[in-house]
N, C-alpha and C positions, 0 to 999 in steps of 0.2 A: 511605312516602309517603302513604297512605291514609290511617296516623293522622293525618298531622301534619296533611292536609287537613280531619279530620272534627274537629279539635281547632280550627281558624281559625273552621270554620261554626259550631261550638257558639257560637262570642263574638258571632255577631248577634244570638240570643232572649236573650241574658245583656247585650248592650248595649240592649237594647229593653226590657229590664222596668227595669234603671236607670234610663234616661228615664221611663218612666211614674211609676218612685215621685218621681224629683228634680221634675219637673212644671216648667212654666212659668209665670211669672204673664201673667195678661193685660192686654197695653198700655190702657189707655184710648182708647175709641175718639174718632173726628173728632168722630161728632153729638152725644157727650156733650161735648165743647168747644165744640162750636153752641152747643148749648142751655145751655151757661156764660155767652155771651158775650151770650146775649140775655135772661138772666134781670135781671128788675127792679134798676138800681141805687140802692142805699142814700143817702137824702140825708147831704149833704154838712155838716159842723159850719157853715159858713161861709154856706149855705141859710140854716141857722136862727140863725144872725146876723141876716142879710139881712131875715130874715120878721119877728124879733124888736124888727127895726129900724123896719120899717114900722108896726107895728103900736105899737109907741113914739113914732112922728113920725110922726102923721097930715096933719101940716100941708106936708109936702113939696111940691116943686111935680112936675110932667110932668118936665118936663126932666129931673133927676136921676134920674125912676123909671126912664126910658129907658133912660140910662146906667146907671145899677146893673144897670139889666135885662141891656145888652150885656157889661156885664163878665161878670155869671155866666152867659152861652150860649158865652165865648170861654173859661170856664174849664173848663164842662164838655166846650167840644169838643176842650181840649185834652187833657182827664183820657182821652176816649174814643181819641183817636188812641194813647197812652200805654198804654192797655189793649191795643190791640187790637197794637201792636208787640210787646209782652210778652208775650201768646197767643200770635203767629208765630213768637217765638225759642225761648216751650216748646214748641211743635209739634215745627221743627227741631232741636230738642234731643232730644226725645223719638224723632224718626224715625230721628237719627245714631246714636246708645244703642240704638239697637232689637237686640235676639239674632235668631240665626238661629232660625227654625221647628223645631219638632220633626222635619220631614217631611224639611226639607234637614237638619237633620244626621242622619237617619237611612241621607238617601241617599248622604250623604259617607262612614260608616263604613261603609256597604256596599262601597262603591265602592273605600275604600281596603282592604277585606280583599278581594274576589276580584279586585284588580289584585296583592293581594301572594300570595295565591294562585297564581296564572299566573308568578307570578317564580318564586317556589317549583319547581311543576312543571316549567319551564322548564330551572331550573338543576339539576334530578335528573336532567333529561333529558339533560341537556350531559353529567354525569358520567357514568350509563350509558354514552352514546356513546363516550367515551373509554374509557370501562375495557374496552365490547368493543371500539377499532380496542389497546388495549394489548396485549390477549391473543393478539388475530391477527398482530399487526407488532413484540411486544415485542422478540421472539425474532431479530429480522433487526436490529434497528435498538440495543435494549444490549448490551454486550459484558462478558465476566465481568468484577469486580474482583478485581486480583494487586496483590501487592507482591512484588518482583522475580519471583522463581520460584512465588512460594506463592498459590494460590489463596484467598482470602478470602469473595471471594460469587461464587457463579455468577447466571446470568442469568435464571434462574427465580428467585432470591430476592431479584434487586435491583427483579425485575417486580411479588411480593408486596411486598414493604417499599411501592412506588411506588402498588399498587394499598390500602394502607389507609393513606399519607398522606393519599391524594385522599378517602378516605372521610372523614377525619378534618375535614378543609378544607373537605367537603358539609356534614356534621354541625354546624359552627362557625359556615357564610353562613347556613344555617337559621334556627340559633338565633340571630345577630344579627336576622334579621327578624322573628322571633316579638317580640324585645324591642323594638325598633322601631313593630311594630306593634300592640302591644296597648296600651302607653301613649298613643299619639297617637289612637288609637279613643276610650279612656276618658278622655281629656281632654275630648272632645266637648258631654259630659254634667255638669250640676253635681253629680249623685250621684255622677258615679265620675271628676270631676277628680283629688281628693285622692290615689285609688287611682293615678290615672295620674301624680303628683309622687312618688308613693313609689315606684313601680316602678323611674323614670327615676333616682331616686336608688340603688336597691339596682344600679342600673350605674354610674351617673358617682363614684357616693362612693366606693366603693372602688377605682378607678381612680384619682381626685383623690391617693385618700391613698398607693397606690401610687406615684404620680407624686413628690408631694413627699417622701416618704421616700428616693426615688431620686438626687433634685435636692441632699437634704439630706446624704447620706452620699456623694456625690463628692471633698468634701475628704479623708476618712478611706479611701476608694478608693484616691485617689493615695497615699497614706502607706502604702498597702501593694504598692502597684506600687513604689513606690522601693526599700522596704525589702527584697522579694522580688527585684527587680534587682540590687541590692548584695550578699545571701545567693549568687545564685550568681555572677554574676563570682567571687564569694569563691574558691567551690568549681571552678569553673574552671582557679583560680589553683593550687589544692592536689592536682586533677587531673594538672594538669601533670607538677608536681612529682613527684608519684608515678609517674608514667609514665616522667619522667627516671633515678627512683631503683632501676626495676623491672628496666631496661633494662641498668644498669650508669654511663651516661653522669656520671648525679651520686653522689659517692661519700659518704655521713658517714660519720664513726668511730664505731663499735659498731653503726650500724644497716644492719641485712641486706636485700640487694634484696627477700627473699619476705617481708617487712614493711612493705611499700610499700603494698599492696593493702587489707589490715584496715585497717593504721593510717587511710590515706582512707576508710573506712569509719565508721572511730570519728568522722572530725574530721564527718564527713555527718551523721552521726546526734546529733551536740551542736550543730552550728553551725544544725541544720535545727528543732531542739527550742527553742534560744533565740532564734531567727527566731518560731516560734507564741508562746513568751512574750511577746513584742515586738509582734506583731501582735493579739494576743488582744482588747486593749482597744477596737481600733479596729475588730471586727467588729459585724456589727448584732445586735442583744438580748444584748450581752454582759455587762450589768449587770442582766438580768430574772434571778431566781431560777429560774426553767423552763429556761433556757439550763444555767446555774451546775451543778442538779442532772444534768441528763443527762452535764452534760461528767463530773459527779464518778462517775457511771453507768459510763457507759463507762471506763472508769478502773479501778473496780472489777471487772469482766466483765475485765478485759484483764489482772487481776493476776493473778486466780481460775484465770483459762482456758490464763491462759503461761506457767506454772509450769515445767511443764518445758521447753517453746521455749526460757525463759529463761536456765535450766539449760547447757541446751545449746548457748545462745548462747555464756553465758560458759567454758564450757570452750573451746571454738572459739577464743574471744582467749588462751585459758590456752593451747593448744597449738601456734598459733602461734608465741606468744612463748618458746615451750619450744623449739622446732625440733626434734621427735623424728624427724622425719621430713619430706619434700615430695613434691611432685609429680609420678610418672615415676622414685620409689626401690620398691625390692623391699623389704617387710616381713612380717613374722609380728604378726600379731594374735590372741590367745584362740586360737593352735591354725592359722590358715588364713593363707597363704603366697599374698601375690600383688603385683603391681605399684597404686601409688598412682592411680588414673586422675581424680580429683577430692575435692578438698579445701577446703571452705566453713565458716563458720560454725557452720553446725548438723551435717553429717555429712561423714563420710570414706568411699569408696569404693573398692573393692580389687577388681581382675581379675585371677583366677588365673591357672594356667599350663591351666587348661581353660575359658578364657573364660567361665568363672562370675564377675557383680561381685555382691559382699558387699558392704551397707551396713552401717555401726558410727554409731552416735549421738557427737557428741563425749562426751557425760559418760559413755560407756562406755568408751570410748581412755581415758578422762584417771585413772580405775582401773584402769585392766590394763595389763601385761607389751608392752613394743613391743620388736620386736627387729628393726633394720635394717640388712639387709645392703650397702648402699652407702655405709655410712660410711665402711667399710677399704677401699673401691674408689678412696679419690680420688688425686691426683695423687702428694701426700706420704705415702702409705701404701703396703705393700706388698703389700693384695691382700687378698680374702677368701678363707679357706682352706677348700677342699671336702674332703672323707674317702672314705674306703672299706675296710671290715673284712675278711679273710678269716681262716678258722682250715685250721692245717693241723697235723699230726701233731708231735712231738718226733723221731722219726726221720728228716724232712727239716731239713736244717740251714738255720738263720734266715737265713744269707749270702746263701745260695741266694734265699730266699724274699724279702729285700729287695732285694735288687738286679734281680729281676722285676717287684718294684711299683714302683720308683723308675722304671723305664724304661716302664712302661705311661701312667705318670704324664706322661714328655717325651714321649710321642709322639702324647700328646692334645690336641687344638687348642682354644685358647683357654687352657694353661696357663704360664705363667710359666714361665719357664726360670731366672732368679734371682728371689728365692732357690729353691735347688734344695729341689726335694720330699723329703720327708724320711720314716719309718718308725717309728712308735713300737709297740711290746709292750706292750697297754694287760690284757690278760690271758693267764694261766698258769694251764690246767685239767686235770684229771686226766690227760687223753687228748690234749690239743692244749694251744695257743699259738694268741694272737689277735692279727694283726700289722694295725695300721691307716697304710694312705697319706696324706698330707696334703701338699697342692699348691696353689697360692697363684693367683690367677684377677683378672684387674680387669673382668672383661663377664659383668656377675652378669645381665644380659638372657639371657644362654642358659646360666644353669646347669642346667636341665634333660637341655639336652643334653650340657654337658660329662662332667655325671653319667652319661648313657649311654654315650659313649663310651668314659669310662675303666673303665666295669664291661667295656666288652666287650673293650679292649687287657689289661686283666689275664686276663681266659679265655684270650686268645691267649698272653700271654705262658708261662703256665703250662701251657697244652696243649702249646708248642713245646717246651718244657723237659721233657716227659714226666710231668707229673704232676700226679696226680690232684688233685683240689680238693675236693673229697669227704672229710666227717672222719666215723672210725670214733667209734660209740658206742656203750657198753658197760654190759647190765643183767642184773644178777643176780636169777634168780630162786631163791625156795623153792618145791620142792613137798613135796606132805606124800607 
């Protein structure tokens, strides 16, 4: 506040030396018009007629001298009353055209700077007030802003945000008055009129041209309001659609409800690109080459920079339309075994059977091994088949030994009953035999645990049977 005040005082001794160099001339005074009006008048051509005449006709009589006499005293007293009219109306001419004094316009631009002064002060002082009754009463009177449940601003930040609008809004009536008031000061003066045309102009000119550029690209406004109405109605429409297709409700031949979702994607990202081609022409400076170059700018930056976003993009569509897998299936990826929990674009997300989620970039899926276990889960299938190995001696006979695992196998939950679990001898070694169970399961969600169950129905079944599970291993040494 103190500057902007000592910055108004500095414009008095800066408008006061203006005046003295711009100077006034000085009016002509009254008694120099007196003594105009009574300075000797010039004889008349028509005098020295008159004299020329006499002085050629001596023989005249009275009578005529008389008369010629009266004619030229009614000529000259007409030439004087014609003068002395024509004095009066340069007088009032003069007096109406007269400037104001040096002294009165000094005291008008005094007068208009510490009245705009006092405003000034005045309106700092409004805002101070307000900003201390904000601080005191903010707190009781705004309440946080939420969108449903989520807090967005609390009340202390919506009291800051409030407290440097107002600043801004002080800052702004300020500077309107400073411009205000330094041109109509220096108009005052004929030295610093010009000064006060150009100020007034570095406001209104560029507001003028502001203005008619505004007025002039309204037509091309609406053509992009129309055009941008029609784009999404568009999409709207294909919304729908997708939503109808996602759901089950509309069915087409060969395309898959979890294709509903990219493919409205794809139509977004073309129909939203030839909506900007469309509109491009009708933005403002869109044929200046400074516009042209940045647009090809960023273009650039955006090719360089999304190299692999892009990458990653299009595998996303690759794998999609591959269907290796969805959302909510049990997979193996690079080694790690988990349930599908999100599946976008750019990555796939996998949560284990110990609530670890693993993220995979698409273009890392779209090279490597997928192995998914709920393909053989579905209705027309019979089941994903789980294992389990035991070895046991040659001395126990194999009979035995299957028909232990085949019945560990039905008394496990979640296992198929047809087809019945079966037994294969997948190794024959020096000292034992490797017999593997294999039992068919459609609730691949808890194969964790069907896996534990049936390791621990086979200990029992083998413990009840009396025998050991334990294989003998045998190494020969040398000693010297």
């Amino acid at each position: 506040m103190r500057k902007i005040l000592l910055v108004i005082f500095v414009l008095l001794p800066l408008t006061l030396s203006f005046s003295q160099e711009g100077g006034v001339e000085n009016p002509v005074s009254v008694d120099e018009q007196a003594s105009g009006e009574n300075s000797p008048e010039p004889q008349t051509d028509e005098a020295q007629v008159i004299k020329k005449d006499e002085t050629a006709a001596p023989a005249v009589n009275d009578a005529d001298i008389r008369a010629a006499v009266k004619i030229i005293d009614d000529a000259s007293r007409a030439k004087r009353i014609t003068a002395d009219v024509l004095s009066s109306a340069s007088l009032i001419k003069q007096k109406e055209g007269k400037e104001l004094s040096l002294v009165k316009r000094i005291i008008i631009a005094v007068s208009i700077i510490v009245i705009q002064a006092l405003l000034i002060w005045l309106i700092w002082y409004l805002f101070k007030r307000l900003n201390i009754k904000l601080e005191c009463s903010g707190k009781n009177i705004i309440k946080p802003f939420t969108v449903g449940k989520s807090r967005i601003l609390s009340a202390m930040q919506i009291i800051k945000m409030i407290e440097v609008l107002l600043k801004i809004i002080k800052i702004l009536i300020t500077a309107l008055q400073l411009f205000l008031t330094i041109p109509i000061v220096f108009s005052l003066f004929k030295a610093t009129k010009n000064l006060a045309s150009t100020l007034f102009g570095y406001i209104l000119n560029p507001l003028k041209d502001i203005a008619l550029g505004v007025v002039g690209y309204i037509p091309n406004l609406f053509k992009i309001v129309i055009i941008v109405i029609i784009t999404r109605y568009v999409l709207h429409g294909l919304k729908y659609l997708a939503e109808k297709i996602e759901k089950g409700k509309l069915v087409l031949p060969g395309f898959y409800p979890d294709w509903a979702y990219p493919t409205l994607k794809i139509f977004q990202v073309l129909l939203w690109a030839f909506t900007v081609a469309i509109v491009y022409p009708y933005l403002p400076g869109s044929d200046s080459r400074a516009f042209q170059g940045v647009s090809v700018f960023v273009g650039i930056i955006f090719s360089i920079g999304s190299t692999s976003a892009i990458g990653n993009l299009v595998a996303g569509f690759v794998i999609t339309y591959m269907r290796p897998f969805k959302t909510g299936d049990r997979v193996q990826i690079k080694g790690i075994t988990g349930f599908v929990v999100e599946k976008n674009l750019m990555v796939v997300r996998l949560k284990t059977d110990k609530n670890e989620y693993v993220t995979f970039p698409n273009i890392m899926i779209l090279g490597s091994d997928i192995t998914n276990y709920n393909t053989s889960s579905g209705d027309d299938e019979e089941g994903l088949i789980i294992h389990a190995e035991v070895t046991f001696g040659y001395s126990t006979p194999w009979q035995t030994v299957h028909d232990i695992l085949i019945n560990a196998a039905l008394a496990t939950d979640h296992v198929q009953k047809k087809p019945v679990p079966f037994v294969l001898q997948t190794k024959l070694d020096d000292f034992y035999a490797c017999y593997q169970i294999n039992c068919y399961t459609k609730d691949v969600k808890t194969v964790p645990r069907i896996y534990a169950k049936l390791h621990e129905n086979i200990q029992n079944g083998f413990r009840e049977a009396g025998l050991d599970m334990t294989s003998a291993h045998y190494r020969s040494m040398i000693k010297n």
